[in-house]
N, C-alpha and C positions, 0 to 999 in steps of 0.2 A: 292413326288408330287412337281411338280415345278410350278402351278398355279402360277398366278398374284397374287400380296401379295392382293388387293382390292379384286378380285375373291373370294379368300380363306379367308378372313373375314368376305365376307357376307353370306358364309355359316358357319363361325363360329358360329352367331350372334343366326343362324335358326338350329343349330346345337343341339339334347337333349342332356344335360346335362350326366346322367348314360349311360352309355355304353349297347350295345346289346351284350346279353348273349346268344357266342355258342359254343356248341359241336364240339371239334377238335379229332380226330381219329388217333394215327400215330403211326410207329413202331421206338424205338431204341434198340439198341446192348445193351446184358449185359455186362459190363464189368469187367473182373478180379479187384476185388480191390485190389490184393495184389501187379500188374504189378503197379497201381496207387501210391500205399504208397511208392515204394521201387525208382519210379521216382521221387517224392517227397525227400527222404529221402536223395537219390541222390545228387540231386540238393543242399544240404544244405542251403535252404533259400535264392539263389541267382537264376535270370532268366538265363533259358539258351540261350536266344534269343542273351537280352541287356548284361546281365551283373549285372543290376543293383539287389539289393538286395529287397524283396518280402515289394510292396509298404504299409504294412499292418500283424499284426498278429491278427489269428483266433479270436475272442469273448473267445469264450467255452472253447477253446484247450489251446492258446496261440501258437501254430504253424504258422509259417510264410506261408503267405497264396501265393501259389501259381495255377496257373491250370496245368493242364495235358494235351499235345495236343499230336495229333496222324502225326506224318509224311506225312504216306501216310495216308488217313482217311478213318475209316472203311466200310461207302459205297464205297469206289472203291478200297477194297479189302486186306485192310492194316492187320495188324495182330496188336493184342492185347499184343503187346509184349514189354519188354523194351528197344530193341532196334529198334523199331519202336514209341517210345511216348520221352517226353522232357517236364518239367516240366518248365512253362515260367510266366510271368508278366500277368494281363489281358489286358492293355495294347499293350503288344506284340500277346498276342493267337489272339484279336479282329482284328490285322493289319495281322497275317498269313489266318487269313479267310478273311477280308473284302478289306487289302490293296491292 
């Protein structure tokens, strides 16, 4: 939203507090976890974007935590495969979707 910053205050103000609770519906892909670990495993803890090494290891695991992106992405037709996916920064995954 690009409101006027005044606009969008005065409905902050008039704004409730708790959020409205809804029902979202939607379909995703199962995915091979094994194509996932083995791009992972791949990768040895380094993005394959940057370069740079995984900003982060796991909690639970202690694995350097990376995401898994898909190439070409599976709504338009990509394949679940490992050489269609690249295990990268989040960082990098947010800018191959958003940048």
């Amino acid at each position: 939203m690009r409101d006027h910053h005044e606009t969008r205050r005065a409905r902050l103000v008039q704004a409730p507090k708790l959020p409205t609770r809804v029902l979202i519906s939607s379909y995703a892909y199962a995915r091979n976890p094994d194509v996932a670990a083995e791009a992972l495993l791949q990768a040895n803890g380094s993005c394959q974007s940057c370069g740079n090494s995984a900003p982060f290891v796991k909690r639970k695991s202690g694995e350097p935590y990376l995401e898994v992106h898909h190439l070409v992405p599976l709504a338009a037709g990509g394949e679940d495969t490992l050489g269609n996916t690249i295990a990268i920064c989040p960082n990098c995954h947010r800018k191959a979707h958003y940048g």
